[in-house]
C-alpha positions in Angstrom: 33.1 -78.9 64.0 36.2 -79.2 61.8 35.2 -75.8 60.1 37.7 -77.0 56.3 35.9 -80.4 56.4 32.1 -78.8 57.2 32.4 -76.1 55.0 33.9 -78.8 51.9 30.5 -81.0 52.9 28.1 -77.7 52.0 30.0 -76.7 48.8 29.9 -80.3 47.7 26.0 -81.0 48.2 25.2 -77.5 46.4 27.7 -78.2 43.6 26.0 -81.5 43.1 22.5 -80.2 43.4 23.8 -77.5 41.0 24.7 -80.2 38.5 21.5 -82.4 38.9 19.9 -78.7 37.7 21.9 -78.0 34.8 21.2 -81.6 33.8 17.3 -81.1 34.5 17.5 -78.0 32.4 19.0 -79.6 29.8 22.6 -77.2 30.1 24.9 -78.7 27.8 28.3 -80.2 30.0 30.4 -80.0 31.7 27.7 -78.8 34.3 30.8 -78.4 36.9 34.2 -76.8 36.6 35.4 -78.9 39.7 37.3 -82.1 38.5 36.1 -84.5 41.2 32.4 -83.9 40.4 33.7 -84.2 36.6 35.2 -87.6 36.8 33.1 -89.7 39.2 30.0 -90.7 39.7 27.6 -89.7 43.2 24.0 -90.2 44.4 22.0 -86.6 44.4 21.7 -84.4 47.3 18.5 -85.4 48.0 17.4 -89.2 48.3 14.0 -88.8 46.0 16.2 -87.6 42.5 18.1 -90.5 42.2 17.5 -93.2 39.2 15.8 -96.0 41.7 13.9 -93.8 43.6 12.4 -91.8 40.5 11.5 -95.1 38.8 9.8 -96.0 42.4 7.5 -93.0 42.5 6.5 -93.3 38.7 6.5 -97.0 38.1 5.5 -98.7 41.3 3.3 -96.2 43.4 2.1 -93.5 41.0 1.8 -95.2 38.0 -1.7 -94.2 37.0 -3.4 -97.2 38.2 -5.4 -97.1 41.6 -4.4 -99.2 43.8 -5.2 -100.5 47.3 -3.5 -98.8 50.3 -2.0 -102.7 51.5 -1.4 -103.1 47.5 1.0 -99.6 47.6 2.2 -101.1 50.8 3.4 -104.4 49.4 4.6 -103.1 46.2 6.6 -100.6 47.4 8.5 -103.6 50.2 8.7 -105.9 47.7 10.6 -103.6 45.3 12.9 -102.5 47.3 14.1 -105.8 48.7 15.4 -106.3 45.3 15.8 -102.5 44.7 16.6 -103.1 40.8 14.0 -101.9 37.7 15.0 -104.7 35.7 13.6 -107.4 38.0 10.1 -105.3 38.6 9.6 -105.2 35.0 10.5 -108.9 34.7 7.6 -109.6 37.1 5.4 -107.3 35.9 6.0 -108.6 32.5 5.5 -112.5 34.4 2.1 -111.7 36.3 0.5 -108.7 34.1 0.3 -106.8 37.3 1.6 -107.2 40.9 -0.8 -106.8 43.9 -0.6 -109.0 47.2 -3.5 -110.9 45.9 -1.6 -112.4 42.8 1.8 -112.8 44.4 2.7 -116.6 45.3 6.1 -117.0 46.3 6.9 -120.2 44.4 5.5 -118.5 40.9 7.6 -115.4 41.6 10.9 -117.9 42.8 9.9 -119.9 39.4 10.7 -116.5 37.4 13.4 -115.3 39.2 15.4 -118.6 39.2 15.2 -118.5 36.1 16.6 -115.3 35.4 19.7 -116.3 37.4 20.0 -119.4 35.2 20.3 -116.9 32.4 22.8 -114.7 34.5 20.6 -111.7 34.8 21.1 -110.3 37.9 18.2 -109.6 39.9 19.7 -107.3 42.5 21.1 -103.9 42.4 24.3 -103.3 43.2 23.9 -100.3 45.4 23.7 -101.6 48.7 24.1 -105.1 49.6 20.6 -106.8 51.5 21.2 -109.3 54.2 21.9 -113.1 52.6 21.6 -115.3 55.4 18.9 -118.5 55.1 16.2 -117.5 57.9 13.5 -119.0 56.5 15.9 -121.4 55.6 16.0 -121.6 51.4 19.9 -121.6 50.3 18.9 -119.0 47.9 18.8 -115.3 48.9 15.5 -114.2 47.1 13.6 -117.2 47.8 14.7 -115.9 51.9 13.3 -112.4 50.3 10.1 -113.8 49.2 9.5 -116.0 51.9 9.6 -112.3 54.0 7.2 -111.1 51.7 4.4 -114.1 52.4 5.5 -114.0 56.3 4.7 -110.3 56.3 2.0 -109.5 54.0 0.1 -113.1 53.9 0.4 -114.6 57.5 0.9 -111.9 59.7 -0.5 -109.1 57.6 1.6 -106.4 58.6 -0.2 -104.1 56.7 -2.8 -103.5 59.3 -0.9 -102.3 61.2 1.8 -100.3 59.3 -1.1 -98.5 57.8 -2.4 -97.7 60.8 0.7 -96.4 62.2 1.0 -92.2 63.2 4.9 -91.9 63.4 7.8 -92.7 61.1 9.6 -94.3 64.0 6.8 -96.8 64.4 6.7 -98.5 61.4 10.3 -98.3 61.5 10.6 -100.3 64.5 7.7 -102.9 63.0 9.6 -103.7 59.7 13.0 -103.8 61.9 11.6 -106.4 64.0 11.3 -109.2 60.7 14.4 -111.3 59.7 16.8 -110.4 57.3 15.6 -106.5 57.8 18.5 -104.5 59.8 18.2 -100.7 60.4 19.8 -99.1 57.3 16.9 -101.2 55.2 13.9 -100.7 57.8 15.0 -96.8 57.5 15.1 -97.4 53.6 11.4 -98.9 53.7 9.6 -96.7 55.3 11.1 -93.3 53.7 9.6 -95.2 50.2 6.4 -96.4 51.9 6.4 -92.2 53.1 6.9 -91.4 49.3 3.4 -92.7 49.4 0.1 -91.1 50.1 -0.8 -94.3 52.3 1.1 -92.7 55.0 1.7 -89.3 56.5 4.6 -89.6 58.5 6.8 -86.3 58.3 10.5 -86.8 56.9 12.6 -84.7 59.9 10.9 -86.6 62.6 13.0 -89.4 62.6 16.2 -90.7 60.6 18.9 -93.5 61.3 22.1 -92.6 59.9 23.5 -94.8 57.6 27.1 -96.3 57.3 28.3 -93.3 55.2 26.5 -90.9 56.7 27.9 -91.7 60.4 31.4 -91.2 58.2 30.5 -88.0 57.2 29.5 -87.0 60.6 32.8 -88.2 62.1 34.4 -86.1 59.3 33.0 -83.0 59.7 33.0 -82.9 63.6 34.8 -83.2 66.4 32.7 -83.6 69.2 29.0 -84.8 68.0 27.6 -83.2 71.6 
């Protein structure tokens, strides 16, 4: 490993865990003496503290309503296609409540066209989801929904996601629909394991991101 780089990773993810404490305690700032972690902005050391994924667990899976395990399925995908609170609330706000059995994808592109005609964004800016036509609509969340029908309405994927004992195969399930590449299919299903539908363990299975493949080529040499 390149021992100045390595060590700089593990001071960086405690420092920033330290801060995401402080704040959680309600410490007055600066939580951090070191200028970098001062200035800018950076997700949390671990995946489940940050903004989206908080409002995930307390808004869309566990928000005191029961639910149906291929409802908590569905919600959770359809979510995190558009990955943005705003646009949840906007059609939860549309359809009182979301479940598979009310969703119809022209009433849900009705609402969200809409919204773009009033320049609300309806995505979140955090990672960019795959834009090409492969259900062949010009728009991207008319693509997004028509996934959501294709999956959950004519192939019901849900059978056999929830049926799954391993991380890696639903992973491979969701990887095989269009406009679903590895870094979302590993997104997916770490949310869908949030849930108590599934119990996959977290360290059984990972695909490395863009950054995090960066970081790896940072802090070593030789991977092995």
């Amino acid at each position: 490993k390149r021992q100045e780089v390595y060590d700089l990773y593990w001071y960086f993810a405690c420092e920033r865990l330290n801060i995401f404490f402080k704040k959680l305690n309600n410490e007055a700032p600066p939580w951090t003496q070191d200028p970098i972690l001062q200035t800018y902005k950076f997700c949390n050391s671990y995946r489940v503290n940050d903004r989206v994924s908080q409002y995930l667990l307390k808004n869309v899976i566990y928000n005191g309503k029961s639910y149906s395990s291929e409802d908590v399925l569905f919600r959770i995908v359809l979510f995190k296609l558009f990955n943005k609170e705003s646009t949840w609330e906007l059609l939860m706000n549309s359809f009182s409540d979301i479940t598979l059995n009310n969703f119809n994808r022209e009433n849900f592109s009705s609402v969200l066209n809409n919204a773009i005609s009033n320049d609300i964004k309806i995505y979140n800016d955090a990672y960019i989801s795959c834009a090409n036509k492969a259900f062949g609509y010009d728009r991207k969340h008319d693509n997004h929904l028509a996934l959501i029908e294709k999956m959950f309405k004519i192939d019901r994927v849900q059978d056999i996601i929830l049926n799954c004992t391993t991380m890696q195969d639903a992973f491979n399930i969701i990887k095989s629909y269009p406009l679903i590449g590895n870094y979302m299919a590993y997104q997916l299903v770490t949310d869908i394991n949030y849930s108590d539908i599934v119990n996959s363990q977290e360290d059984e299975f990972t695909i490395a991101g863009p950054g995090s493949l960066r970081g790896i080529k940072k802090c070593f040499i030789d991977k092995g």
